[in-house]
C-alpha positions in Angstrom: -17.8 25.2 -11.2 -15.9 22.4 -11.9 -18.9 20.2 -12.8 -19.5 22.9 -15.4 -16.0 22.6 -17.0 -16.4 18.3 -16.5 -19.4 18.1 -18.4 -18.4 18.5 -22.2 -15.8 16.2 -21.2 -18.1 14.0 -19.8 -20.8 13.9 -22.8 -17.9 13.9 -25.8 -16.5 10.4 -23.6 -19.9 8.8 -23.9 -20.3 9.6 -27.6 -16.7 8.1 -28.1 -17.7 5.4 -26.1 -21.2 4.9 -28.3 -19.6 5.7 -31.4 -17.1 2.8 -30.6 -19.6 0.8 -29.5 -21.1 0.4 -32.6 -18.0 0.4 -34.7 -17.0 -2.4 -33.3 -17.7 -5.1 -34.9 -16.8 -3.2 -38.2 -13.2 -2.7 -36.9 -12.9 -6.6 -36.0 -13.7 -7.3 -39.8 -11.6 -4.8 -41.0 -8.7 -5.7 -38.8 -8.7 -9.4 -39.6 -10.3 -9.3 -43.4 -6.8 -7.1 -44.2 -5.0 -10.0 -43.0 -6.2 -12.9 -44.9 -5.2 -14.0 -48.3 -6.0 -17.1 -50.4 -4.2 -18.8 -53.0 -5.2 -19.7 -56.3 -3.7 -22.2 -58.8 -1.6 -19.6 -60.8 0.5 -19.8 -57.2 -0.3 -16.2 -56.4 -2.5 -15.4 -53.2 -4.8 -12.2 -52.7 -6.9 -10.6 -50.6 -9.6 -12.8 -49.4 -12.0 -9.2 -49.0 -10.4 -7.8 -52.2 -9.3 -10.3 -55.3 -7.3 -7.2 -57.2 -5.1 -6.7 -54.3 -2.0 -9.3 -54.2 -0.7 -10.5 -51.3 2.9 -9.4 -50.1 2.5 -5.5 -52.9 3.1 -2.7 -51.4 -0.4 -1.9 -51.4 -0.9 -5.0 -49.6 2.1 -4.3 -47.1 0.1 -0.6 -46.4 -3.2 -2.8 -45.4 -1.5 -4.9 -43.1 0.3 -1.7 -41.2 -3.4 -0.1 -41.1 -4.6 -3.4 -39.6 -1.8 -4.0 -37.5 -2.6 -0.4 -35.9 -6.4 -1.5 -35.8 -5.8 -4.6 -33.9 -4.2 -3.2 -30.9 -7.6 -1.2 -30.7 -10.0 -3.4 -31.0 -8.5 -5.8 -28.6 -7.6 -3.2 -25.8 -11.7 -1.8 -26.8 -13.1 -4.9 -24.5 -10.2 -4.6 -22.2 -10.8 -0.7 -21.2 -14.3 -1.4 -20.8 -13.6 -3.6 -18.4 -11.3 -2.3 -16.6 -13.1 0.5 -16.1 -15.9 -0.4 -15.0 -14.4 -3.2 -12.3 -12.5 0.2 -10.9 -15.9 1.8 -10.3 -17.5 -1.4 -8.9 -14.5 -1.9 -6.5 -14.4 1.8 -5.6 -18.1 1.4 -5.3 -18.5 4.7 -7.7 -21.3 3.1 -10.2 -24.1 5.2 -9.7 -22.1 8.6 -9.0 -23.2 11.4 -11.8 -20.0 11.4 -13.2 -19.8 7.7 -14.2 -23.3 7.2 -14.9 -22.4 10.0 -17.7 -19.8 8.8 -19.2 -20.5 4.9 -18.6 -23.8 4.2 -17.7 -25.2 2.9 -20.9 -22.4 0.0 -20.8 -24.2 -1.1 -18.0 -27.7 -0.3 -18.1 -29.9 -3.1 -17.0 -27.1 -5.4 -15.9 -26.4 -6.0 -11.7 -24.0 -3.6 -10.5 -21.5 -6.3 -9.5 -21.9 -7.2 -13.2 -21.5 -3.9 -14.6 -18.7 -4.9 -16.9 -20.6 -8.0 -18.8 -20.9 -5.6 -21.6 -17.1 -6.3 -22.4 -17.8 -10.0 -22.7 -20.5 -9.1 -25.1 -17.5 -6.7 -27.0 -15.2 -10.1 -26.4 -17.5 -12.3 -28.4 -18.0 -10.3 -31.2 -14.0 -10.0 -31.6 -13.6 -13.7 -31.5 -17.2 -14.4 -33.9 -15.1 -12.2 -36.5 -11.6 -14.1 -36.0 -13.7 -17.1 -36.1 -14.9 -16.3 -39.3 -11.5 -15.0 -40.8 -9.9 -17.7 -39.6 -11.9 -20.9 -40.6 -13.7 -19.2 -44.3 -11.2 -21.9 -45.7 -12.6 -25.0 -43.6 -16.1 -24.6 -45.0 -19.6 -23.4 -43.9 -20.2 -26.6 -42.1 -17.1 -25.9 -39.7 -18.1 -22.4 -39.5 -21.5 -23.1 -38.3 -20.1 -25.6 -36.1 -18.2 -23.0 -34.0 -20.4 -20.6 -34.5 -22.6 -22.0 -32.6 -20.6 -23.6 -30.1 -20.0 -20.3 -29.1 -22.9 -19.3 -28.8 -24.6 -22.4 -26.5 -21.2 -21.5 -24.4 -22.3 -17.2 -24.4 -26.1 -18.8 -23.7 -24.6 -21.0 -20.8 -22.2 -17.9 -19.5 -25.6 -15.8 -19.0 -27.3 -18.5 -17.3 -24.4 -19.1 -14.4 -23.6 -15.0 -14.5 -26.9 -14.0 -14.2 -25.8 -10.5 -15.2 -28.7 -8.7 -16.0 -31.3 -7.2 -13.8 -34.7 -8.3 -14.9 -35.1 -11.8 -16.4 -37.0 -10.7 -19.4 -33.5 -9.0 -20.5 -31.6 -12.4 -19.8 -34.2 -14.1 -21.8 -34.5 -11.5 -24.4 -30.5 -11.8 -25.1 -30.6 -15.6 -25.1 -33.8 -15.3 -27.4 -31.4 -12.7 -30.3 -28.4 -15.2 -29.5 -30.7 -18.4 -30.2 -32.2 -16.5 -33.7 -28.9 -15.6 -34.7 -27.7 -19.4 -35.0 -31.2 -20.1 -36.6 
């Protein structure tokens, strides 16, 4: 039957889609980390995440390919997720066996009509790592600054969203959220 030949397909999309998932945040660093270098005072820069690697070598001119093929990733990562779970809201597909198999744990607990929150949550992480990348040179002060800026703003996002299904999971995530800054 043809649910018979859909269903490895199905199972090996949600493993992708896990296994992404929770590689995520480890391709952000990786994809920004390979692009940041700091100078020193004999006037050469290296590699913020590596101090042997100069800036501009050929090795370091490999990096920045690898990165500039990881970027496109983890930016379009957020994108697809939404995407494709606004088509299955608007086609009003959610809770067919097909999507539930390859999507449902993306939107587990969350209102249907906010099925694709989860790639907010994958948007947040991707600009806490740029964050980081981006201001390691202003200082731990300005980093925790923005850090949590962002934060109270994700904490205020969930309160007028109201994504989730049950409040203890909206209070729960604002709970991990508030920690994290602590």
């Amino acid at each position: 039957t043809n649910t018979a030949r859909t269903a490895p397909l199905d199972t090996s999309v949600k493993l992708g889609v896990l296994a992404l998932l929770m590689n995520y945040p480890s391709l952000c660093e990786v994809a920004f980390a390979a692009l940041m270098c700091e100078g020193f005072e004999d006037g050469e820069a290296y590699l913020v995440q590596d101090l042997t690697l100069r800036c501009g070598s050929p090795k370091h001119v490999s990096v920045v390919a690898a990165a500039a093929l990881i970027l496109p990733v983890v930016v379009g990562i957020p994108a697809v997720v939404f995407f494709v779970l606004y088509k299955h809201i608007r086609r009003n597909t959610l809770n067919s066996a097909r999507c539930l198999e390859r999507w449902g744990p993306l939107y587990e607990g969350l209102r249907p009509e906010y099925a694709w929150w989860n790639a907010v949550e994958l948007a947040k992480q991707f600009w806490l790592e740029a964050g980081h990348q981006l201001l390691r040179a202003s200082g731990p002060e300005v980093m925790l600054l923005v850090f949590t800026l962002m934060q109270f703003v994700h904490i205020l996002a969930i309160d007028l969203v109201r994504p989730h299904l049950h409040r203890s999971e909206a209070l729960l995530e604002r709970t991990l959220i508030a920690t994290a800054v602590v």
